[in-house]
Residue frames as qw, qx, qy, qz and C-alpha x, y, z in Angstrom:
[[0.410, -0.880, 0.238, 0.025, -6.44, 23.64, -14.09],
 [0.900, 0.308, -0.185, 0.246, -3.35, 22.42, -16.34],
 [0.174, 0.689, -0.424, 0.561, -0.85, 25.01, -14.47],
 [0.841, -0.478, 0.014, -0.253, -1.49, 23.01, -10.90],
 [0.099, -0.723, 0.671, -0.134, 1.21, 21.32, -9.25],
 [0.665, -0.040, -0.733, -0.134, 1.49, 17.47, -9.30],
 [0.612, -0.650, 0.185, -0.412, 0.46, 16.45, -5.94],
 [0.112, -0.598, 0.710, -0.354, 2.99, 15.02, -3.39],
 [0.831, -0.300, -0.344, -0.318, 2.36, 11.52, -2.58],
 [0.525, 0.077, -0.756, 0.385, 5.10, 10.47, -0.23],
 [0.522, -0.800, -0.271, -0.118, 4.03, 10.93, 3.55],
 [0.514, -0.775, -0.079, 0.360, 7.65, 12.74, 4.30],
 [0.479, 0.846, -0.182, -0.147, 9.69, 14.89, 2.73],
 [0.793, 0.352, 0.078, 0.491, 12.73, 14.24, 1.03],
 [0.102, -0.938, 0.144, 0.299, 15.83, 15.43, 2.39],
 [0.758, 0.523, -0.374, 0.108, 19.08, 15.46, 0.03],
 [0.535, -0.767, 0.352, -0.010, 22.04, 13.68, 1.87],
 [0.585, 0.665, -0.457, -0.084, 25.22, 12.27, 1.63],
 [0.574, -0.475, 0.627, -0.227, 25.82, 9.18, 3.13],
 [0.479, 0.345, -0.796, -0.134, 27.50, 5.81, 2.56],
 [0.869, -0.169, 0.194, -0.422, 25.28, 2.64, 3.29],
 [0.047, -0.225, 0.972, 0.039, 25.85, -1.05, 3.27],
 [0.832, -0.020, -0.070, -0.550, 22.60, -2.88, 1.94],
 [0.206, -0.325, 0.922, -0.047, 22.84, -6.35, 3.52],
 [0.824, 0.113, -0.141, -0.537, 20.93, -9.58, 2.04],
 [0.767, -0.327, 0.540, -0.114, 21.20, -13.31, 3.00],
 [0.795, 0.425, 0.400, -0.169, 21.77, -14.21, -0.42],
 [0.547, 0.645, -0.019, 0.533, 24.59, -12.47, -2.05],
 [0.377, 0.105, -0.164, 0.905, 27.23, -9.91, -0.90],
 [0.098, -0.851, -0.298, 0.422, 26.65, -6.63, 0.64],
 [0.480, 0.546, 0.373, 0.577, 26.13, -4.18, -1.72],
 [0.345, -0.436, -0.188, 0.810, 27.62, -0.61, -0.78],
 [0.190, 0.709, 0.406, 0.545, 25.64, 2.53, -1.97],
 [0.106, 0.029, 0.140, -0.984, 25.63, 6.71, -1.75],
 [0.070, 0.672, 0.647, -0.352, 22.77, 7.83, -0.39],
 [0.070, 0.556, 0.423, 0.712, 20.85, 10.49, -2.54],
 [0.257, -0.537, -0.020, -0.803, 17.88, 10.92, -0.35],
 [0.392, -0.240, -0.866, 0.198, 16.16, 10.09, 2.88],
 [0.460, -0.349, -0.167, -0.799, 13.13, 10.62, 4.59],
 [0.585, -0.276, 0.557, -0.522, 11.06, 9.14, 7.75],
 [0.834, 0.277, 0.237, -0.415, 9.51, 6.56, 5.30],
 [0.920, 0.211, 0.177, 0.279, 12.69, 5.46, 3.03],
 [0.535, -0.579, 0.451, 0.417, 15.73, 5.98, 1.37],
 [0.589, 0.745, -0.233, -0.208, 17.40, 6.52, -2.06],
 [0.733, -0.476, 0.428, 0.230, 20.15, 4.97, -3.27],
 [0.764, 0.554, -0.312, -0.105, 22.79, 4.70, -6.48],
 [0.726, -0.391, 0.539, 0.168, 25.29, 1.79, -6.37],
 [0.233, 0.644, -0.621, -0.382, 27.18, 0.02, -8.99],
 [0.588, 0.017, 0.756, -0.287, 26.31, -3.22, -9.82],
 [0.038, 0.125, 0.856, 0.500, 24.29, -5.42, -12.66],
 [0.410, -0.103, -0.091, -0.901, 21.14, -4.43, -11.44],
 [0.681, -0.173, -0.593, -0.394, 20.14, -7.76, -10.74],
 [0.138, 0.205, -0.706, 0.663, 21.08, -7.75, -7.05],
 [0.262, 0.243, 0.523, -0.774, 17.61, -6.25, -5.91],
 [0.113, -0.399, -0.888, -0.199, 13.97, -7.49, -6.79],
 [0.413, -0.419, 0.004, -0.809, 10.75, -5.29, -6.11],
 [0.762, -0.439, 0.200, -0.431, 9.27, -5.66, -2.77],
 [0.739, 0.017, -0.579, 0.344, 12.23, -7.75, -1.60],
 [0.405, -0.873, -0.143, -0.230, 13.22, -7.07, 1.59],
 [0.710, 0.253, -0.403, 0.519, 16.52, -6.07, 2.86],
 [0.676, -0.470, -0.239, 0.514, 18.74, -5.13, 5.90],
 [0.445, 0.762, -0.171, 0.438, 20.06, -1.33, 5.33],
 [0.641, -0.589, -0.148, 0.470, 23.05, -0.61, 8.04],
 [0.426, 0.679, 0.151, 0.579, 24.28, 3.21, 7.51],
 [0.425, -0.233, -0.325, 0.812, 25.92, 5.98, 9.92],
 [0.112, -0.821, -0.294, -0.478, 23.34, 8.99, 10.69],
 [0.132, -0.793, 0.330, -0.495, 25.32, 12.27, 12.84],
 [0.214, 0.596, -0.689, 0.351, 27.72, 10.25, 13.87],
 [0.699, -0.096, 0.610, -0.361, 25.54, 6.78, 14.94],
 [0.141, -0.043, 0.984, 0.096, 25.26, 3.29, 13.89],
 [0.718, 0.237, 0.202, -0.622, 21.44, 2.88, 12.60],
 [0.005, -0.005, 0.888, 0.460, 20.44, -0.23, 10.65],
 [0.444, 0.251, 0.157, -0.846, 16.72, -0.64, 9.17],
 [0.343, 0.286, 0.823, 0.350, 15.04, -3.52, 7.16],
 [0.324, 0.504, -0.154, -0.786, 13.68, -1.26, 4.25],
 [0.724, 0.573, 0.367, -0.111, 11.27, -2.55, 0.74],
 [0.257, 0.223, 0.533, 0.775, 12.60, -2.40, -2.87],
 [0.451, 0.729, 0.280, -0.432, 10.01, -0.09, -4.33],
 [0.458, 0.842, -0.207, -0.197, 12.03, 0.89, -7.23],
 [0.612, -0.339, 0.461, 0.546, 15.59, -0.43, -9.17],
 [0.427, 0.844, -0.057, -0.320, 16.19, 2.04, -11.89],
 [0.740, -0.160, 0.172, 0.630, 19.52, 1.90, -14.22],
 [0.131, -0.892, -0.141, 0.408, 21.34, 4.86, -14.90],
 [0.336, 0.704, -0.511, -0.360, 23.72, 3.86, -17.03],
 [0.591, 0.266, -0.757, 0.088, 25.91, 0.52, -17.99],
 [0.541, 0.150, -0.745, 0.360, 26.32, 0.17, -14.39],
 [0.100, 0.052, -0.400, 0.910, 24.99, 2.13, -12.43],
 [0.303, -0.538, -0.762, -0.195, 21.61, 1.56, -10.65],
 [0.226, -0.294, 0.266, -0.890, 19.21, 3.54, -8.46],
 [0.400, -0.352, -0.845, 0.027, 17.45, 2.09, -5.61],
 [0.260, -0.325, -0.043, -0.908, 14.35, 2.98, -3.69],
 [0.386, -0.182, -0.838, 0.341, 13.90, 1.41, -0.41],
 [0.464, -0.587, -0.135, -0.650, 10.58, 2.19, 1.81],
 [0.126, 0.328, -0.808, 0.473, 11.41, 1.69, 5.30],
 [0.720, -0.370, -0.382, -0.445, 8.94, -1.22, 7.40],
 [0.752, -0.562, -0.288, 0.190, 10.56, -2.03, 10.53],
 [0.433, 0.301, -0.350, 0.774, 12.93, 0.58, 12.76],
 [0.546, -0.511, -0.608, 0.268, 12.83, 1.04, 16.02],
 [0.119, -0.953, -0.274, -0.051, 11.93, 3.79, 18.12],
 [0.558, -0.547, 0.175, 0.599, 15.79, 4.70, 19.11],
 [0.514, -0.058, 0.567, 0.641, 16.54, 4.49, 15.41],
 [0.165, 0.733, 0.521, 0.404, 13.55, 6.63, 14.14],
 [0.319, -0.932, -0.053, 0.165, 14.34, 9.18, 16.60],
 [0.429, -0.325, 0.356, 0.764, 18.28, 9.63, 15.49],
 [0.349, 0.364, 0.548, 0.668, 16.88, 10.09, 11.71],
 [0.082, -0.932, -0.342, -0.088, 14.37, 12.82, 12.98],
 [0.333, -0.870, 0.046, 0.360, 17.13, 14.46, 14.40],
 [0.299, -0.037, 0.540, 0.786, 19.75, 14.28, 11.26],
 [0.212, 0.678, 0.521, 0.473, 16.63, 15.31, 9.20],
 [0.374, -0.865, -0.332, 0.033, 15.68, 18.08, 11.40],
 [0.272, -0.764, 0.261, 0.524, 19.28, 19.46, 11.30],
 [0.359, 0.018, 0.618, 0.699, 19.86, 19.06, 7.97],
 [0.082, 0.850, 0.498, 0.149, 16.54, 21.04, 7.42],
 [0.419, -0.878, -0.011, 0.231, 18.20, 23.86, 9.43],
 [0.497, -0.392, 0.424, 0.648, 21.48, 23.80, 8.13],
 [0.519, 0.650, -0.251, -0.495, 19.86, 24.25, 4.15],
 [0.292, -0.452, 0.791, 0.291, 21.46, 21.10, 3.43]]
């Protein structure tokens, strides 16, 4: 069955958005990034940077504005990609956000589903 689709592993979809984060870490500066993507379960991310900022399975602080709230989340590395010279992609799996703060993102997803966005 070579014509099959790869199968889906994330448990939520991926919506595309456009939003400007602040990844905080005890250890270094906050590192500002565009959101790509975001989903119940994590977050994309491309910044500028050396790339050495972020470590798999570290664990950081994200703090990021979702329809016009305040949300912050402690999210995993999963992923630090580079994209070019400078430019990195991160992939953050979210492990602790509270029930206020999971309930704004349902609703931004949930209208951004609706809108086509």
């Amino acid at each position: 069955m070579a014509n099959e689709s790869p199968v889906e592993r994330r448990k939520y979809p991926r919506t595309k958005t456009e939003v400007l984060a602040a990844i905080e870490r005890e250890i270094s500066p906050n590192v500002i990034a565009y959101a790509v993507d975001l989903s119940l379960g994590g977050i994309r991310f491309r910044y500028l940077g050396t790339g050495s900022e972020f470590e798999v399975d570290e664990l950081v602080r994200m703090s990021l504005r979702i329809g016009g709230a305040d949300a912050s989340v402690m999210g995993q590395v999963m992923r630090v990609q580079e994209l070019d010279s400078n430019a990195y992609e991160l992939a953050l799996s979210f492990v602790d956000m509270d029930a206020e703060t999971h309930e704004l993102l349902e609703e931004y997803l949930r209208e951004a589903e609706e809108s086509g966005r």
